[in-house]
C-alpha positions as CSV (number, residue, x, y, z in Angstrom):
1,X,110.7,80.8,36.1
2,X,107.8,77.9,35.4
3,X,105.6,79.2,37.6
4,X,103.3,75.7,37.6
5,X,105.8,73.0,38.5
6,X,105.3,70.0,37.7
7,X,106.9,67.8,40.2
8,X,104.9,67.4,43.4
9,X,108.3,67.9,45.1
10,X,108.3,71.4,43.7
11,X,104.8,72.5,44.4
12,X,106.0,71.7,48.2
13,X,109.4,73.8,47.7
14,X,106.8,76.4,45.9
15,X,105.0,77.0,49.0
16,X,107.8,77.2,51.7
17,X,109.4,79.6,49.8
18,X,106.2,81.8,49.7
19,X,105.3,81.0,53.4
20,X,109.0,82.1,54.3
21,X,108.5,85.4,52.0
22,X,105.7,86.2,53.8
23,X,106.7,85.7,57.4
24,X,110.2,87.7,56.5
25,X,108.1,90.4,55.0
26,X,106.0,90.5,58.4
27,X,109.1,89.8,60.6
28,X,109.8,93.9,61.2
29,X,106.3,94.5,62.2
30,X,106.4,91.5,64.6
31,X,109.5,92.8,66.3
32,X,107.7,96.3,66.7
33,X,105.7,94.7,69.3
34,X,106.8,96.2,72.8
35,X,107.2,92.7,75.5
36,X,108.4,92.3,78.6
37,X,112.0,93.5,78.9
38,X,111.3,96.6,76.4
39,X,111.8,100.3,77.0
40,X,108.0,101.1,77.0
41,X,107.5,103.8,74.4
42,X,107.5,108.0,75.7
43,X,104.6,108.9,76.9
44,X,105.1,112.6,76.4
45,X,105.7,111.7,72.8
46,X,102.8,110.3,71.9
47,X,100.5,113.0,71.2
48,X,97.8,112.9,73.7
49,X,95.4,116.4,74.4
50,X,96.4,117.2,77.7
51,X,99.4,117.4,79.9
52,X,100.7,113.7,80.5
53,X,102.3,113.7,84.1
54,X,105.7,113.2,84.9
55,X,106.6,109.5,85.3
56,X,110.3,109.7,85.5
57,X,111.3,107.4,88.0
58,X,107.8,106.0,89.3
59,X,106.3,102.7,88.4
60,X,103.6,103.0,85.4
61,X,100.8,101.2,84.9
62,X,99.5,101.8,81.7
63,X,96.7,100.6,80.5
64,X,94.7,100.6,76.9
65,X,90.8,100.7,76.9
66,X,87.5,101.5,74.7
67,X,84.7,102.8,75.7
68,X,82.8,99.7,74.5
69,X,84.5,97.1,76.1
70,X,83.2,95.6,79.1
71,X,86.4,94.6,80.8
72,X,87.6,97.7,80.6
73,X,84.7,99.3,82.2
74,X,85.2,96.6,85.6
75,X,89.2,97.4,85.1
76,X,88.1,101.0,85.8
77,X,87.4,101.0,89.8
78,X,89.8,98.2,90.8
79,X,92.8,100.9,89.1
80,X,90.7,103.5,91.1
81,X,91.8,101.6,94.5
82,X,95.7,100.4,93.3
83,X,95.8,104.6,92.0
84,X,94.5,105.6,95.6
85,X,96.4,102.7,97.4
86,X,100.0,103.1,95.7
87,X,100.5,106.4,94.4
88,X,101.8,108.1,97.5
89,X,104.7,105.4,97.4
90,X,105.1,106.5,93.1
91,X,102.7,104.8,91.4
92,X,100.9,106.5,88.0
93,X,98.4,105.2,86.1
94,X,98.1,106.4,82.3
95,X,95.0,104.8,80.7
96,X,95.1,105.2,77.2
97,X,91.8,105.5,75.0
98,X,91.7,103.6,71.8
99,X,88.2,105.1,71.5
100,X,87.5,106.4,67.4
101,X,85.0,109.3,69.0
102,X,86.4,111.9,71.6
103,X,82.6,112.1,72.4
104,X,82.8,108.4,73.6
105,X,86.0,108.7,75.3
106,X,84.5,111.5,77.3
107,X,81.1,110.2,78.6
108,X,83.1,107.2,79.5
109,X,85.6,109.1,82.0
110,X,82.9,111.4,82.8
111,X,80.7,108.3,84.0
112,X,83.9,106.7,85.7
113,X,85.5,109.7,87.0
114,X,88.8,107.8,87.5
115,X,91.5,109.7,89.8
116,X,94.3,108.7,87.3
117,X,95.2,110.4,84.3
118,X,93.5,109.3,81.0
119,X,94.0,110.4,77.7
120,X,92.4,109.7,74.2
121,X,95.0,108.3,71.3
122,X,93.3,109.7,68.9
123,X,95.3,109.2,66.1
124,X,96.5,105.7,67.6
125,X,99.8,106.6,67.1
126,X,101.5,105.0,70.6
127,X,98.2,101.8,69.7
128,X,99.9,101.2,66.9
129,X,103.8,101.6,68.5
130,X,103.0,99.6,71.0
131,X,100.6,97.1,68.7
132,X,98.3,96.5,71.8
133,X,96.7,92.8,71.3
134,X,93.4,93.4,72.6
135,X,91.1,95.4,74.9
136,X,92.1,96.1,77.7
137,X,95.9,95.0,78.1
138,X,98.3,96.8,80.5
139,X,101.4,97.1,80.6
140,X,103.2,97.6,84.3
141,X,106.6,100.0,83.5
142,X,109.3,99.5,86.2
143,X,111.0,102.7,87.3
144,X,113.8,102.0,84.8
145,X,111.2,102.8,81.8
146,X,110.7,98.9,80.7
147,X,108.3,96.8,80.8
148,X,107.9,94.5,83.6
149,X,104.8,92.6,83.3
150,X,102.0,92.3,80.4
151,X,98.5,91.9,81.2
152,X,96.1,90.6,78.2
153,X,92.6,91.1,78.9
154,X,91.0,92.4,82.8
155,X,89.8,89.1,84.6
156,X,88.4,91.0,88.1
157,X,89.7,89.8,91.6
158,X,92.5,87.6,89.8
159,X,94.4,90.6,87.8
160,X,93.9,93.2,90.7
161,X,95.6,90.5,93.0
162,X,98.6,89.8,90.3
163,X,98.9,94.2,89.5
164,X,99.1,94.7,93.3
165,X,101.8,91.8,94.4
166,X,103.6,93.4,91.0
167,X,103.2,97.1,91.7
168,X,104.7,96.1,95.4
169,X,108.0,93.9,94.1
170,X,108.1,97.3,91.7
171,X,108.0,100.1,94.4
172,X,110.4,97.9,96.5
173,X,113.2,98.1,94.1
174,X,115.5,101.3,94.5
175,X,115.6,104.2,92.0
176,X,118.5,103.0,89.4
177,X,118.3,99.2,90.2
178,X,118.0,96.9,87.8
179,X,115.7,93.7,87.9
């Protein structure tokens, strides 16, 4: 194989054939990444200190944070209100640590006290299953176990108002239905 062609032709062949090596030797990795539509990942499974609480058959918001990101830190009391407002009707809220220090994961719930559960992914193992695009992003599990809606980033009034009009199509739907 000449590997400097020498037909312009060929250079342009050259590179497609690299670019498509490339993205087929990215494609599994891309198709790891959970979307809308997609059995959310178990939560027992994932490794977190703690006892996770049973979800089976309740809506789950769950929601990936860092103690050093500012959106997370305003996500914190408007989940506080959906948690207090929907739970009795099966709501849970799992927020999910991506923090590298359990001593920054803990001042941070310890300054928020949030009445959901939160746990530290200290490894990153269900991070990296889920391949979370940035801090925060939720993801709002229908009570079938998949995914129902995707939220990239915390943007105040306009997210709580989308999570609540979402959480109440989700709690309206029977146990066993399907979208």
């Amino acid at each position: 194989m000449n590997l400097f062609p020498a037909h312009p032709s060929d250079v342009a062949v050259c590179i497609r054939r690299t670019v498509l090596g490339l993205a087929l030797a990215f494609a599994p990795a891309a198709l790891a990444q959970i979307n809308v539509g997609d059995p959310f990942p178990s939560l027992q499974a994932a490794g977190f200190e703690g006892t996770v609480p049973d979800t089976q058959g309740r809506v789950i918001l769950v929601d990936f944070w860092a103690s050093w990101c500012a959106p997370c830190k305003a996500s914190f009391p408007a989940y506080g209100k959906i948690y207090s407002d929907f739970t009795a009707r099966g709501l849970s809220i799992v927020a999910v640590s991506v923090d590298q220090k359990a001593a920054d994961y803990a001042a941070f719930v310890t300054r928020m006290a949030p009445p959901f559960f939160t746990a530290l992914d200290p490894g990153q193992k269900l991070v990296r299953e889920v391949r979370v695009p940035t801090m925060p992003t939720s993801y709002l599990v229908g009570r079938d176990g998949r995914v129902r809606y995707i939220h990239v980033g915390f943007h105040s009034g306009q997210t709580e108002h989308e999570l609540r009009e979402e959480i109440e199509k989700l709690l309206a739907e029977k146990p066993g239905s399907q979208p």
